[in-house]
C-alpha positions as CSV (number, residue, x, y, z in Angstrom):
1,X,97.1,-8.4,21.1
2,X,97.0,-5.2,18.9
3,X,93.6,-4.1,19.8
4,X,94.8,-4.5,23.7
5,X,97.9,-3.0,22.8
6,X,95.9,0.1,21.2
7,X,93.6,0.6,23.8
8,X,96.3,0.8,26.9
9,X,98.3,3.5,25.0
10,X,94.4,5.3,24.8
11,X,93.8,4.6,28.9
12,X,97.4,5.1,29.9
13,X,96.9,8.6,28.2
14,X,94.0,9.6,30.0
15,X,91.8,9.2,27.4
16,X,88.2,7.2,27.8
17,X,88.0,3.7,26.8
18,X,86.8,2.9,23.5
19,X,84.9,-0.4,23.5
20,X,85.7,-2.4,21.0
21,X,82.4,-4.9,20.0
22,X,83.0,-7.8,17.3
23,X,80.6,-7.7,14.6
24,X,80.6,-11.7,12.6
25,X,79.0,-13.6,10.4
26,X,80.4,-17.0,12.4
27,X,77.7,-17.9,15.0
28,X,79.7,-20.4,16.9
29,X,80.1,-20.3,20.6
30,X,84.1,-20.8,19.8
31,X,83.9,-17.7,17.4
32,X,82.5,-15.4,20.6
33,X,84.9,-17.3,22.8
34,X,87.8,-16.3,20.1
35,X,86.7,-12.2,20.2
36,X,86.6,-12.0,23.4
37,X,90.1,-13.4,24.0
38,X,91.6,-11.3,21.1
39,X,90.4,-8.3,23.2
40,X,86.9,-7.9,22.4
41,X,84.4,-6.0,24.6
42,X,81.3,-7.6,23.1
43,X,80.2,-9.8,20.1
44,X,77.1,-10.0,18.1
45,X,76.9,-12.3,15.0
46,X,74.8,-11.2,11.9
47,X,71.7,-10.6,10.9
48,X,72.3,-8.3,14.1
49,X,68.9,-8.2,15.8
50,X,68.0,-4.7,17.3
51,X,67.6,-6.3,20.9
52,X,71.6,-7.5,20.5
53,X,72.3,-4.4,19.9
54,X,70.5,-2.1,21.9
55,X,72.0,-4.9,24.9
56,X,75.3,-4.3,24.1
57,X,74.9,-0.6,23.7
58,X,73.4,0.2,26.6
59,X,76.1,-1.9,28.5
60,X,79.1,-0.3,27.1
61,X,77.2,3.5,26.6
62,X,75.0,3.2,30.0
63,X,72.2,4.6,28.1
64,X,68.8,3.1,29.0
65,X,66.7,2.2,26.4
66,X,63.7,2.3,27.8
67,X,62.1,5.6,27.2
68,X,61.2,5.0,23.1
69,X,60.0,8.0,21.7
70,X,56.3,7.9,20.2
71,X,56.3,5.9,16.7
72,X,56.4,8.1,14.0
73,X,52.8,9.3,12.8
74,X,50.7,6.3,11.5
75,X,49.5,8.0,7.9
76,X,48.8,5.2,4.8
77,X,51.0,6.9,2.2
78,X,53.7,4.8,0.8
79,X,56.3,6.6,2.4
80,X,54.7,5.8,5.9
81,X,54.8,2.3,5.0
82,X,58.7,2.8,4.3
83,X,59.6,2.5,7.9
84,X,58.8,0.1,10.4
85,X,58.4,2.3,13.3
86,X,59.1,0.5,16.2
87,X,62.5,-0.3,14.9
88,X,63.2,2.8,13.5
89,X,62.4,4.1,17.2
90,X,64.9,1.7,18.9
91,X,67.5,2.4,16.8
92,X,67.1,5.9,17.5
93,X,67.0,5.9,21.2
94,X,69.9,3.3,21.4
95,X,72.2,5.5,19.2
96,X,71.0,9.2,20.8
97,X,72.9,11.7,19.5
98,X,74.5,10.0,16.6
99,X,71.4,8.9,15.2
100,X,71.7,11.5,12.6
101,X,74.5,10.8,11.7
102,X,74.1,7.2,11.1
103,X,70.8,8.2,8.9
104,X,72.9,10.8,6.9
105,X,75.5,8.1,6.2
106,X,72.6,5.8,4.8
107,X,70.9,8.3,3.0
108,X,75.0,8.9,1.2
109,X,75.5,5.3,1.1
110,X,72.1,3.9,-0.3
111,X,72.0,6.0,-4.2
112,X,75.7,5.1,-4.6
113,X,74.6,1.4,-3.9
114,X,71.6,2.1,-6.2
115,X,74.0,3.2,-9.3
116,X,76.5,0.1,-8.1
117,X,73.9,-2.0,-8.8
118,X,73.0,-0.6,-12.2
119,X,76.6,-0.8,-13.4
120,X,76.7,-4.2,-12.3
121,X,73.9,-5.0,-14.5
122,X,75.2,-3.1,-17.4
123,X,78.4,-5.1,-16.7
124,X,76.5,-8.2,-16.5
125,X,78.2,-8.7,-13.1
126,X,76.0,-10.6,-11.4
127,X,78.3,-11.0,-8.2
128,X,78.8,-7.5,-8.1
129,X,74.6,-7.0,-7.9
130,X,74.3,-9.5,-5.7
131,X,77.0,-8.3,-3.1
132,X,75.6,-4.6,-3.7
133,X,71.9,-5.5,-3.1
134,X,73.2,-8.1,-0.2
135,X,74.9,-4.8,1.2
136,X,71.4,-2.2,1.0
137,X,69.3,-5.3,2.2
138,X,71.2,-5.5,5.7
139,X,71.4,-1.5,6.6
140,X,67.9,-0.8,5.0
141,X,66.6,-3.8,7.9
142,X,68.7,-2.3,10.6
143,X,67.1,1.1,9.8
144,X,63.7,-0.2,9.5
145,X,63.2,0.1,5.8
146,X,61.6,-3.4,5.5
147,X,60.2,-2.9,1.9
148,X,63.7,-1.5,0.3
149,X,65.1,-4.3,1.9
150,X,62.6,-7.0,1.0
151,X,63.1,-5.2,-2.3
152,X,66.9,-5.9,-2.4
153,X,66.4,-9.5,-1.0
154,X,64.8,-10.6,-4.4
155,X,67.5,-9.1,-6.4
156,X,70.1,-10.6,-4.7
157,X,68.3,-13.7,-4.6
158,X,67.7,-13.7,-8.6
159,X,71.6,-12.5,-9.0
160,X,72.7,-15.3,-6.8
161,X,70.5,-17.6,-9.3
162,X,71.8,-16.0,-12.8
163,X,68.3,-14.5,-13.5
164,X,68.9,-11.3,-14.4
165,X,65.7,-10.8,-16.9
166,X,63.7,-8.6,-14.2
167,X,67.0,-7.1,-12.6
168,X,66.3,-3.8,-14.4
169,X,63.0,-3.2,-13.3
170,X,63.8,-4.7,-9.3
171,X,66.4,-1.7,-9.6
172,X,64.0,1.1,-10.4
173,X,61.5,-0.6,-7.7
174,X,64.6,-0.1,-5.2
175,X,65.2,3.3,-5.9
176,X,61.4,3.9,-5.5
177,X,61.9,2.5,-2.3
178,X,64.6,5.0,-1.5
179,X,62.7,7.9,-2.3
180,X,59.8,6.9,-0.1
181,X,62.1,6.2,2.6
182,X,63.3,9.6,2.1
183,X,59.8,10.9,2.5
184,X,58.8,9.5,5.2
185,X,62.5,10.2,7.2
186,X,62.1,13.6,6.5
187,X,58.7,13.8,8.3
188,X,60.2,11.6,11.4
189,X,61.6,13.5,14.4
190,X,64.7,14.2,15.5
191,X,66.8,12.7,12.9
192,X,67.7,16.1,10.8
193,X,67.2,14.9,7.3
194,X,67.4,18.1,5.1
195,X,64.0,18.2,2.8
């Protein structure tokens, strides 16, 4: 009721509609059925798949997706191998203009996670690691950054477990990850990372 509330004060005011899309970890049919009645626009249920995504987006945004821009350049250096093109593409051409933005908000959010995780160790906190490497594995996949987030996989998997002997050294392998990541998204076009 608030969220249709919210939004007829924005229309009656002449302002465009904001679409409003439900982002869940519940799958069920009655949990899509339940957004959508609350108000809802759309409704994607995690992991998010790209496809999903780009769906919805193109929907509400009227954006077609089907112009990809070339996949970034195909060199063998580990900070190629960062990136999985073709997703790292598709984000891009689904999000246009606030691509950027959504990379410089990664590129914030990922060391931050990185030292989260480190005091968590120190802290012997191993919820903490786990929800903090849980947290990197899902935006590092949505990016494309299938190594960092294959990296982060295993840590939370060992966290969720109580093995915390190699923790320390899957932590230095993440931010290893994170600086080739960085490499190679400061060689890919149009998203504006500063070198």
């Amino acid at each position: 009721m608030k969220r249709r509330a919210c939004c007829g004060k924005r229309s009656a005011a002449g302002s465009p509609r904001l679409p409003v899309i439900a982002l869940t970890a519940n799958a069920m049919i009655e949990d899509h059925e339940r957004c959508l009645a609350a108000g809802m626009d759309g409704y994607l249920a995690k992991p998010v798949r790209l496809e999903g995504l780009c769906e919805l987006l193109e929907r509400w945004l009227s954006r077609s997706v089907s112009s990809l821009s070339a996949p970034l350049a195909g060199a063998t250096s580990p900070a190629a191998a960062a990136i999985d093109p073709t997703t790292f593409t598709a984000l891009q051409a689904c999000l246009g203009d606030t691509f950027p933005e959504i990379v410089a908000a990664f590129l914030t959010d990922a060391p931050r996670r990185i030292a989260a995780m480190k005091d968590a160790l120190a802290q012997s906190d191993a919820e903490r690691l786990c929800r903090e490497a849980h947290s990197l594995k899902s935006t590092s996949a949505t990016l494309g950054a299938g190594v960092l987030s294959a990296l982060c996989r295993t840590l939370e998997q060992e966290a969720k477990a109580g093995q915390s002997a190699r923790a320390g050294r899957r932590i230095a392998g993440i931010e290893q990850a994170l600086g080739d990541l960085v490499l190679s998204l400061e060689s890919a076009p149009n998203t504006r990372v500063a070198a």
